[in-house]
Residue, then its C-alpha position, 0 to 999 in steps of 0.5 A: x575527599x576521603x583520600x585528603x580526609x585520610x592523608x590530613x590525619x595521617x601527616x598530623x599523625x607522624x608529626x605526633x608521634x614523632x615531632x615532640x621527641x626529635x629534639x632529644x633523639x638529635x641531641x642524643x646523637x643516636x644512630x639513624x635507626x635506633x633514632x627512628x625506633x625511640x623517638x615516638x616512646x620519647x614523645x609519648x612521655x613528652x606529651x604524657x607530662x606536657x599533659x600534667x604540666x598543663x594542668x598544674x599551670x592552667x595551660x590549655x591542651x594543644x600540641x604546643x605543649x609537648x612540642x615546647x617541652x620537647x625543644x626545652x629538653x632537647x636543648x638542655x640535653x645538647x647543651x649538657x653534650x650528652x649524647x656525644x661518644x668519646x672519639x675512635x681517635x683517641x683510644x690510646x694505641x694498642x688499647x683493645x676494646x673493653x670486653x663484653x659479656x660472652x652471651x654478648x653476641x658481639x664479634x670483633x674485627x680487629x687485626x687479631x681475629x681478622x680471619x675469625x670474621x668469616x668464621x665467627x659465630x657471629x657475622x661481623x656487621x658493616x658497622x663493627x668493620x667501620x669501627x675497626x677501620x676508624x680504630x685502625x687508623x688511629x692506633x698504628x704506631x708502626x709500620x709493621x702494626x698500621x700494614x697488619x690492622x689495614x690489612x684486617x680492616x680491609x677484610x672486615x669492610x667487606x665481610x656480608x651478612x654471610x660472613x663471606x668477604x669479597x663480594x659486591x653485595x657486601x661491599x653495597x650492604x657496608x654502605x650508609x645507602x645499603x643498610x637503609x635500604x635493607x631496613x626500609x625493605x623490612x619495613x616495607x614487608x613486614x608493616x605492608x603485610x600487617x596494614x593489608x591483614x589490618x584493613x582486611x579486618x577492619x573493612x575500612x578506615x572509617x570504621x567503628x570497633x563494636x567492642x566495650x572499651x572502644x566506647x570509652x576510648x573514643x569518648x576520652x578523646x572528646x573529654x579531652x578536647x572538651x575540656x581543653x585539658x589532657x591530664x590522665x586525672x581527667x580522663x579518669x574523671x570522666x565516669x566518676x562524680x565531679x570532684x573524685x577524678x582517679x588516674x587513668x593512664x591516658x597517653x592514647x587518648x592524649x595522643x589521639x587528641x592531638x592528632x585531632x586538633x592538628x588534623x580537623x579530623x574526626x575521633x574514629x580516623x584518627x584513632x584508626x590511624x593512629x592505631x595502623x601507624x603504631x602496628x606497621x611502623x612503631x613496631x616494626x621498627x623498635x623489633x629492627x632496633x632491637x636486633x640491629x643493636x642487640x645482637x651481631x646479626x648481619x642486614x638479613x637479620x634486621x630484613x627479617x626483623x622487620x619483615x617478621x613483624x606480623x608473623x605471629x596473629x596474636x600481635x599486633x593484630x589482636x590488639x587492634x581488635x581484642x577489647x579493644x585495647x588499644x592502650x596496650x597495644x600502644x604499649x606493647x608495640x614499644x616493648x621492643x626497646x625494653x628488651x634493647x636497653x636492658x641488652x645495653x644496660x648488662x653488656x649483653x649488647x655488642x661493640x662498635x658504633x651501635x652501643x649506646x652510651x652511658x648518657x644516652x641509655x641515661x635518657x632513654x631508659x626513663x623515657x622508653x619505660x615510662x611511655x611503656x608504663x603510662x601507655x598501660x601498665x600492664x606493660x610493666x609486668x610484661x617487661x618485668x617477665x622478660x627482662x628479669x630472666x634477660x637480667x639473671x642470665x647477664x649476671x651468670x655470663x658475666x660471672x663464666x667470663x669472671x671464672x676464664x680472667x676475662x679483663x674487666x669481669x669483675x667489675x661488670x659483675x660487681x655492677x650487674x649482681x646489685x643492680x639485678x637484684x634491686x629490680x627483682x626487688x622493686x619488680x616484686x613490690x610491683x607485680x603484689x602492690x599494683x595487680x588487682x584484687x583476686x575477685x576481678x582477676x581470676x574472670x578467664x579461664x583456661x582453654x587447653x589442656x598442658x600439652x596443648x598449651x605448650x605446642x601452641x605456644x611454640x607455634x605462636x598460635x592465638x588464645x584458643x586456636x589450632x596448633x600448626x606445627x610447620x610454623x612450630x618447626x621453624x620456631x624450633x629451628x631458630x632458635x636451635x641455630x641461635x644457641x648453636x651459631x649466636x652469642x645471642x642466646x638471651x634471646x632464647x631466655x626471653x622466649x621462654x619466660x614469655x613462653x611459660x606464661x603463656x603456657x600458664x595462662x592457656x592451662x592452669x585451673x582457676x586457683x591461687x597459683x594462676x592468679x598469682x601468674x597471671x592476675x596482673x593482666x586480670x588472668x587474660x589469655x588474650x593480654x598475656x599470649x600476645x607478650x611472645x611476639x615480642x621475643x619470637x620475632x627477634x628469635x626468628x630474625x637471628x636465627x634465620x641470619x645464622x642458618x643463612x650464613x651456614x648456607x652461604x658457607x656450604x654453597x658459596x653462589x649465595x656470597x652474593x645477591x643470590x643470598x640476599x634473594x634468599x633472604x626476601x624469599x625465607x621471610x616472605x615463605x615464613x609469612x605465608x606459612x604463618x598466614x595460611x595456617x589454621x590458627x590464623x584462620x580463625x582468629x581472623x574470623x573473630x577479628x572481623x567480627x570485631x569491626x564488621x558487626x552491627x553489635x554496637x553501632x550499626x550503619x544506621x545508627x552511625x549516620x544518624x550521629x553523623x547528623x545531629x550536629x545539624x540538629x542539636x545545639x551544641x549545648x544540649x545534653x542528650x539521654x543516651x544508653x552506652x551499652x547500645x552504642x548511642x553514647x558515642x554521640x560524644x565522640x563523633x556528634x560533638x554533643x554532651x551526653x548523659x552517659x559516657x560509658x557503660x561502667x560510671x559514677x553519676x548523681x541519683x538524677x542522672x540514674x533516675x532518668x535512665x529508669x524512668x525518663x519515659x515518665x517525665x510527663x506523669x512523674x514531676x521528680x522526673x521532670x525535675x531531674x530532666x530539667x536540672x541536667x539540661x537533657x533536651x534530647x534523647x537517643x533510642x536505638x533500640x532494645x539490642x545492646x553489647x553482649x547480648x543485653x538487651x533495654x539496660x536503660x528503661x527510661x528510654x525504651x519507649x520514650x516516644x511512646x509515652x509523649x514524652x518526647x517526640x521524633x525529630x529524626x530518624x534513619x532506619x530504627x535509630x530515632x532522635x527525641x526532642x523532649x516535650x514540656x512537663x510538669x515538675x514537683x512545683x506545678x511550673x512548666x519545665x522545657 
């Protein structure tokens, strides 16, 4: 039962994430992996404004919003032929493809440089040699000319990973089959890896995190599907007085909402799911996009890309625990694709059939950043620390390629240098407007000394845990072969900028300069460290490619299966060595703790909620205490509660029970105000609380000892109260 349980949330989850979104991908007509990648942050802004549309129009919220949405914009966006590329056919002949910036990474093979394809520094991809080929086809205007370009594509057709022509691993890896089966093996490896580490952590699917923010992120879910309304203005409202909701940015628990009306499921599967599914898939797959149309390297780059995707504990995992911020992880799980598009948007991005076009980057770049921001906005800054460097480093290739005549140059940087320099301006009037005040976001401190930070910065370590340097060496390796053997040396800037943050973060006292840095994420060690996944992964991903061809040139048995055996063998040894480091030995052990504690919902208490829909009607309220657990009767009994979470705006009445609701049998203004909020019922699961607190809420520490309420049902410790008949101010019965 617990296997179709899983298996109905986990189909509704995909047809989420992923239905939505795929009338615009198709409309697009985006290559088959950059279609995978984008179409959830394609959905995710379609569900996102489907929920605002909704309310503006009185539409109640079902997954029929954002799937009609999604039909209508697809089919504007086929009509308008957005997405098509102008033919290879139609190139005038002879006309030479237009250049790109020279950190662009790109390789061309044409008749020219044929012979430059195996010696390159960067391997020809079995996509850039189709290109050529089609190319090819088209441009021969003499015998003499179709001979030399057939006989250079024919060379290019073949060309592997390596950059060693000839093989029959590399004429398999140029077909459409074998490049599919190079990244579903990524996939595989690098989601199946993160999915065991996950449920090893979680110790179950059915599991509750004990942590703060889980209490408000499940009970958002219910306020939704209470109120058959997914706006982010009503989640916002769900802790603040009636009348004075705030924006929240509410695209997990959108989602998550779905899922739940589509599955018949409960809140706690469904957001589990949803979570696994956006760290094993979502991610995997957007850092595979990044390198497959980012940069020039060959299938075993897109295989490490992929399989890599787990290498640093801090992400995805820490976020599946840490908070636990689930909205961030949302967001950073898409982060990938910021960094493509940008590579797309200033030519850092190689030539051929992976290059999106001016329309398709039209509809991606709003659709990918907006889902980035509205998961959390914190994502903003983060793409604003990566991209601007990204951005400033296009602007001085463009300008080296300007000083060598390369054709085109100038125009590229009569492009690239205003619109540089509006995103650092509208960048900074975000990063100062939008960051929160200095008295809530100087709270963490630093937990290294400077040295220290760097060294655990260049090991990928989590916040405050050991350094292991053989995980340090191969970063270092990596991106030494990267900015020897790639044009792909943005990626090296990226890892930088995220790098010195996390420095920053990890080592600056608590002052006006590391509030500066790092007061967007609340000075965070934890938010902020997990940004270097995003540019470690590709950086181990290409680097890796690159040193494997070296190899192949040195060792000719590795032209062929042998170097794609090596490739699976590399990827899965660089797993174990980040596995088996100490670092990641102890954020495991904090990870559990997490999910395998009783701090904020024991097993009791849980099947004591799973219960009470049998017992409570569901137009009761019950007086609950958020800080003890029992305010999740929201989320998983179904049942209105008299506090959804521990921080919250209420009525006097509602404050006045959570002190006194013991005394409604000798004080009538208790009473009075039992009887007006409708509380039936109250939850005591004792004096422990989150964070060590204890008995927040007095009002229901001894209520079945007062004879204000009696027991109903019990399991363990964890009591249900019904309250009994009292005596208001006006001497009537209440009750």
């Amino acid at each position: 039962m617990d296997a179709l349980r899983v298996l109905a949330v986990l189909l509704a989850a995909l047809f989420v994430l992923g239905a939505p979104g795929l009338p615009t991908v198709l409309a697009l007509r985006l290559r088959p992996l950059t279609a995978l990648a984008v179409v959830t942050p394609v959905s995710a802004v379609l569900i996102a404004a489907s929920a605002e549309l909704g309310r503006l129009l009185s539409i109640p919220w079902t997954v029929l919003s954002p799937l009609v949405l999604g039909l209508v914009v697809g089919g504007l966006l086929w009509s308008a032929g957005i997405g098509r590329r102008r033919s290879r056919h139609t190139h005038r002949a002879g006309a030479a493809p237009e250049p790109v910036a020279h950190d662009a990474a790109e390789h061309r093979v044409a008749a020219e440089d044929a012979g430059a394809a195996a010696d390159g520094a960067d391997a020809a991809t079995p996509d850039a040699a189709h290109d050529t080929e089609g190319a090819a086809s088209s441009t021969c205007t003499a015998t003499s000319t179709c001979t030399a370009t057939a006989a250079a594509t024919t060379t290019a057709t073949a060309t592997t990973t390596t950059g060693v022509p000839g093989t029959a691993l590399g004429r398999g890896l140029a077909t459409r089959r074998g490049r599919a089966a190079t990244i579903l093996l990524g996939l595989a490896i690098g989601g199946g890896y993160i999915l065991l580490r996950a449920l090893d952590m979680m110790g179950g699917l059915f599991r509750v995190n004990q942590s703060y923010d889980n209490v408000f992120h499940l009970n958002a879910v219910r306020h939704i599907l209470r109120l058959g309304d997914g706006s982010a203005w009503t989640v916002g409202g769900m802790t603040t007085l009636p009348g004075e909701e705030t924006f929240y940015p509410a695209l997990w628990h959108q989602t998550v909402s779905l899922v739940v009306q589509l599955s018949g499921q409960d809140i706690v599967l469904a957001s589990n799911l949803v979570m696994l599914l956006l760290g094993t898939t979502v991610w995997p797959l957007a850092l595979m996009a990044l390198v497959r149309t980012g940069t020039s390297a060959g299938p075993a780059g897109w295989l490490a890309a992929g399989a890599l995707a787990g290498v640093a504990s801090a992400f995805p995992l820490s976020m599946m625990s840490w908070g636990v911020l689930l909205p961030y992880l949302y967001s950073l799980s898409m982060m990938p694709l910021v960094l493509m598009l940008i590579v797309h948007l200033v030519r850092l991005a190689p030539d051929g059939d992976q290059r999106l076009t001016g329309g398709q980057l039209g509809v991606l770049v709003p659709a990918v950043f907006g889902a980035v921001a509205l998961a959390h906005p914190q994502g903003v800054f983060v793409a604003l620390v990566m991209g601007v460097p990204m951005m400033v480093w296009a602007v001085l290739a463009t300008a080296t390629d300007l000083v060598r005549r390369r054709p085109r140059a100038g125009i590229r940087l009569a492009v690239l240098v205003p619109l540089t320099a509006l995103v650092i301006v509208v960048g900074h009037d975000i990063w100062y407007r939008f960051r929160p005040v200095e008295a809530s976001a100087a709270v963490w401190g630093p937990t290294a000394t400077t040295e220290e930070a760097i060294w655990q910065t260049l090991t990928l370590a989590p916040n405050a845990t050991p350094i292991w340097l053989p995980l340090g060496v191969l970063v270092a390796l990596c991106a030494l072969a990267v900015l020897i053997g790639s044009r792909s040396r943005w990626l090296v800037i990226a890892f930088l900028a995220a790098g010195a943050l996390s420095v920053a973060t990890r080592s600056l006292p608590v002052d006006d300069l590391r509030y500066e840095l790092t007061g967007n994420w609340y000075s965070d060690n934890n938010r902020i460290t997990v940004m270097l996944a995003t540019a470690a992964v590709p950086l181990l991903a290409v680097g890796l490619d690159v040193l494997l061809r070296w190899a192949a040139r040195l060792l000719p048995v590795l032209r062929g299966t042998a170097g794609a055996v090596l490739a699976v063998a590399l990827c899965l040894a660089i797993i174990a060595v980040g596995y088996f480091s100490p670092s990641t030995d102890m954020s495991k052990t904090y990870l559990e703790r997490e999910w395998r504690s009783d701090n904020l919902l024991s097993d009791d208490e849980r099947a004591l909620l799973l219960m009470l829909p049998e017992v409570v009607p569901e137009d009761a309220v019950i007086a609950t205490n958020a800080w003890n657990g029992s305010s999740l009767a929201y989320a998983i009994s179904d049942r209105e509660v008299l506090n959804t979470f521990m921080s919250f705006q209420a009525e006097d009445e509602v404050h006045l029970l959570n002190g006194h609701l013991d005394d409604a049998q000798t004080d009538p203004e208790v009473c009075d105000a039992a009887e007006e909020l409708g509380v039936d019922y109250a939850l005591d699961f004792g004096p422990k609380e989150l964070h060590d607190r204890s008995a927040t809420y007095t009002g229901l520490n001894e209520i079945s000892e007062t004879g204000a309420a009696e027991v109903v049902l019990q399991v363990g410790d964890a009591k249900l109260l019904r309250m009994l008949p009292c005596r208001g101010t006006d001497g009537s019965m209440n009750g």
